[in-house]
C-alpha positions as CSV (number, residue, x, y, z in Angstrom):
1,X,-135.7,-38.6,-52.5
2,X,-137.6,-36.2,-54.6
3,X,-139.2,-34.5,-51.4
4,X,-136.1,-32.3,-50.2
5,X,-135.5,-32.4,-45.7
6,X,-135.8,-29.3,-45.7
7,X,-139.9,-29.7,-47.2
8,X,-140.2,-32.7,-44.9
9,X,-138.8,-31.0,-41.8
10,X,-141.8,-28.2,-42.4
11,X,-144.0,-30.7,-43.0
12,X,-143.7,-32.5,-39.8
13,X,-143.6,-29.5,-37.4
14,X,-146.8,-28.5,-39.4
15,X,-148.0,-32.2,-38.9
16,X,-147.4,-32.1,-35.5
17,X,-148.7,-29.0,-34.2
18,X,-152.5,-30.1,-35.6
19,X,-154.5,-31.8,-33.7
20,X,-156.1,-35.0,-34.7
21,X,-159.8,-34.8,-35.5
22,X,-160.1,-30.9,-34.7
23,X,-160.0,-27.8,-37.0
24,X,-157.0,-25.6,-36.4
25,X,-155.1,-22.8,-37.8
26,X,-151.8,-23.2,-38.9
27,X,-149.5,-22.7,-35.8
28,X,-146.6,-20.8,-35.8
29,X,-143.5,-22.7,-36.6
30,X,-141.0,-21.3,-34.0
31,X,-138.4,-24.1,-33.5
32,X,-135.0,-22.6,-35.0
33,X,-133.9,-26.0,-36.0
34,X,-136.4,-26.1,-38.5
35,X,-134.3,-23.2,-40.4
36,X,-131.1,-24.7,-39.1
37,X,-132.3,-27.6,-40.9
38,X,-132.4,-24.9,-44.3
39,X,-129.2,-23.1,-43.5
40,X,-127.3,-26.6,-43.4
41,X,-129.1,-27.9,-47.0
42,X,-128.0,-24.2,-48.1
43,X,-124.2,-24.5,-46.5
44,X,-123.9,-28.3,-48.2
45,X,-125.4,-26.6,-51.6
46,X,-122.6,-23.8,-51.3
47,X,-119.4,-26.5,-50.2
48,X,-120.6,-28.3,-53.6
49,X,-120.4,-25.5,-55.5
50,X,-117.0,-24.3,-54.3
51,X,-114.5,-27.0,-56.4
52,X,-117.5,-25.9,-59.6
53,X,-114.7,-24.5,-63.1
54,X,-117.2,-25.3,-65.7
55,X,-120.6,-24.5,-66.3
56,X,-121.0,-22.3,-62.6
57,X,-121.0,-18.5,-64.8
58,X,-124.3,-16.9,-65.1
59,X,-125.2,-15.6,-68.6
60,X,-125.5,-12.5,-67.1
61,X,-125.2,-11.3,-63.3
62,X,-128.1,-11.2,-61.0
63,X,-129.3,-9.3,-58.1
64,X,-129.5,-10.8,-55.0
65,X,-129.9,-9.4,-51.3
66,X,-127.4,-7.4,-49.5
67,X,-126.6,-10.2,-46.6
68,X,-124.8,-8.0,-43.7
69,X,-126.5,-6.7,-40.9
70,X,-126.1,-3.4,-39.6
71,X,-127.3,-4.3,-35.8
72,X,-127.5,-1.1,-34.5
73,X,-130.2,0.1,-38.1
74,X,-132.1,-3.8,-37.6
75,X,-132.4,-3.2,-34.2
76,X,-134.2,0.1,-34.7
77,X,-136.8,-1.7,-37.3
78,X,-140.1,-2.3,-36.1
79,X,-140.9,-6.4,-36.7
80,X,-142.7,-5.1,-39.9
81,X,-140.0,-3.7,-41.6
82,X,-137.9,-6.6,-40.5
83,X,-139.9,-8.8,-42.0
84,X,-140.2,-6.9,-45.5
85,X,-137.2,-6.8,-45.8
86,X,-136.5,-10.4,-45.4
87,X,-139.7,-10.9,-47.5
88,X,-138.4,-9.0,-50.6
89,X,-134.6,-10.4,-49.9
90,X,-136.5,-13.9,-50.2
91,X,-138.3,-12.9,-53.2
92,X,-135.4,-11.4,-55.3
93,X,-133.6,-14.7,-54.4
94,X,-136.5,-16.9,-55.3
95,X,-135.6,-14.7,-58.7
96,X,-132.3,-15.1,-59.3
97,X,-132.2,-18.7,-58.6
98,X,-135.1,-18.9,-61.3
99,X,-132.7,-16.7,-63.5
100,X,-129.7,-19.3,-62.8
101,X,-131.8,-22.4,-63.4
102,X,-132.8,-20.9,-67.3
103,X,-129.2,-19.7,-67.6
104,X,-127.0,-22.9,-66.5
105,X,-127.1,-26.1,-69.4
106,X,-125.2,-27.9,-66.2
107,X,-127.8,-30.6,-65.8
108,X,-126.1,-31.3,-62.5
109,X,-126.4,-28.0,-61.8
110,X,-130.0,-27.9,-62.2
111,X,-130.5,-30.7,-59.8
112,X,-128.9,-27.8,-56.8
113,X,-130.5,-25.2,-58.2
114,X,-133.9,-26.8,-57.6
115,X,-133.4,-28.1,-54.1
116,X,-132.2,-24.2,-53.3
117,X,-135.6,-22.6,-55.1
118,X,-137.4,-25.6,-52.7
119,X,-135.2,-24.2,-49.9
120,X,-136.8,-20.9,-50.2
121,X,-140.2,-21.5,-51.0
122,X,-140.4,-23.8,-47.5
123,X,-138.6,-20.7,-45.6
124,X,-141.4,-18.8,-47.3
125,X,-144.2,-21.3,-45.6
126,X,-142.6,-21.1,-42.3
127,X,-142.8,-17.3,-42.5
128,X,-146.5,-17.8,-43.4
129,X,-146.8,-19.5,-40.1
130,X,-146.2,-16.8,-38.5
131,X,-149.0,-14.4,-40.3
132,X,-145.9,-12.7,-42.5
133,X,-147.7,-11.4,-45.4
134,X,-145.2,-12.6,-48.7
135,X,-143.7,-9.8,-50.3
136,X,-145.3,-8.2,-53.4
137,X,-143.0,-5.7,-55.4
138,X,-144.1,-3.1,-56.7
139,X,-143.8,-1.5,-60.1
140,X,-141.7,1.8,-59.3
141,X,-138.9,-0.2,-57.3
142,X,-135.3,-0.5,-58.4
143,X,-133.5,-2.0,-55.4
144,X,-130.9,-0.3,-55.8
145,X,-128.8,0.0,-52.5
146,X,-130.6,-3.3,-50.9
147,X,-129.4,-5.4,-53.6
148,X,-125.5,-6.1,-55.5
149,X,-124.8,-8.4,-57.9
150,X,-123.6,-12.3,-58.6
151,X,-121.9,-14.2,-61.6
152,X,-121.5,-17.2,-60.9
153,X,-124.1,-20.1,-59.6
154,X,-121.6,-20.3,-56.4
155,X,-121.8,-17.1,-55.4
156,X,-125.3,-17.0,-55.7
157,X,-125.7,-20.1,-53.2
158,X,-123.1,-18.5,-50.8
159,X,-125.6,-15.2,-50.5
160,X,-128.5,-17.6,-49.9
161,X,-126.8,-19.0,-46.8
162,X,-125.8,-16.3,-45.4
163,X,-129.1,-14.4,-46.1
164,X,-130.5,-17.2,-43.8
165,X,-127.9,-17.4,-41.0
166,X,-128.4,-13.8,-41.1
167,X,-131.7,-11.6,-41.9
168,X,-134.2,-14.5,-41.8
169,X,-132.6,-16.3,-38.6
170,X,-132.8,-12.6,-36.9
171,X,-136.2,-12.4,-37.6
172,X,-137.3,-15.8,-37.0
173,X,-135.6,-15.1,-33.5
174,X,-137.8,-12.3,-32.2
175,X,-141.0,-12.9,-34.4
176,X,-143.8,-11.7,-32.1
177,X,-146.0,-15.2,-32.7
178,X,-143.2,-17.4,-31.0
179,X,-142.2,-15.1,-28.0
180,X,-145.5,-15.1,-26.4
181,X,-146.2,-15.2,-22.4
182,X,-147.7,-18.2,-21.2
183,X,-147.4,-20.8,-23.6
């Protein structure tokens, strides 16, 4: 049990697209289940968290992604700008939960909180696979309108999943690597 499905899902489509004996690059991974897999750890994280009174307030709120989807604006993104912004969404995540885990004494707490930072890092690999460069902020950047705010461990969860059922499924969907000709 310490290896979360989620890790072992990415593991064995990583597993199985090598070939035994010969040197290969990483392939893509392009199956949608494998985030499916990440969206239903994430949905089970959030349904836990939804009966939480004590212990689920943050010490101090903390910026997380905007999660709704203009279609028309994403639609008008070239896959590069698509994929930054689910990159730096990722990222601010991947800091927030970090924030949460130093901020809740809820040792049951910490337990979810984990498994969710895992979540993201293996949704970080799979975009890897498919040559997205991880995001890198820069020094000058606020956020500002890309980001709002959480207090409570719940809420945080609840913007993880529906970052992923949203941004990160969208551009998982159309990434260039997986809708090839021919293969």
């Amino acid at each position: 049990m310490v290896c979360s499905s989620g890790l072992l899902a990415v593991l064995l489509m990583i597993l199985e697209s090598t070939r035994p004996g010969l040197p290969s690059p990483l392939r893509p991974i392009c199956d949608l289940r494998v985030l499916d897999r990440f969206i239903k750890e994430a949905r089970d994280t959030e349904a836990t968290m939804r009966g939480c009174r004590e212990g689920c307030s943050l010490g101090e709120p903390l910026a997380v992604p905007l999660t709704s989807v203009d279609f028309a604006v994403w639609e008008k993104k070239d896959f590069a700008e698509q994929a930054r912004e689910v990159q730096a969404g990722l990222w601010l995540l991947g800091q927030a939960i970090g924030s949460a885990r130093a901020s809740v004494t809820n040792t049951a707490l910490h337990s979810l909180i984990d498994s969710s930072s895992r979540n993201i890092h293996s949704i970080g690999q799979v975009l890897h696979s498919l040559n997205i460069q991880e995001y890198t902020p820069s020094t000058g950047l606020s956020g500002g309108e890309d980001t709002w705010h959480v207090s409570t461990v719940s809420e945080l969860f609840q913007v993880q999943t529906n970052f992923l059922r949203g941004k990160v499924r969208l551009l998982l969907s159309t990434a260039p690597a997986c809708n090839r000709d021919g293969s």
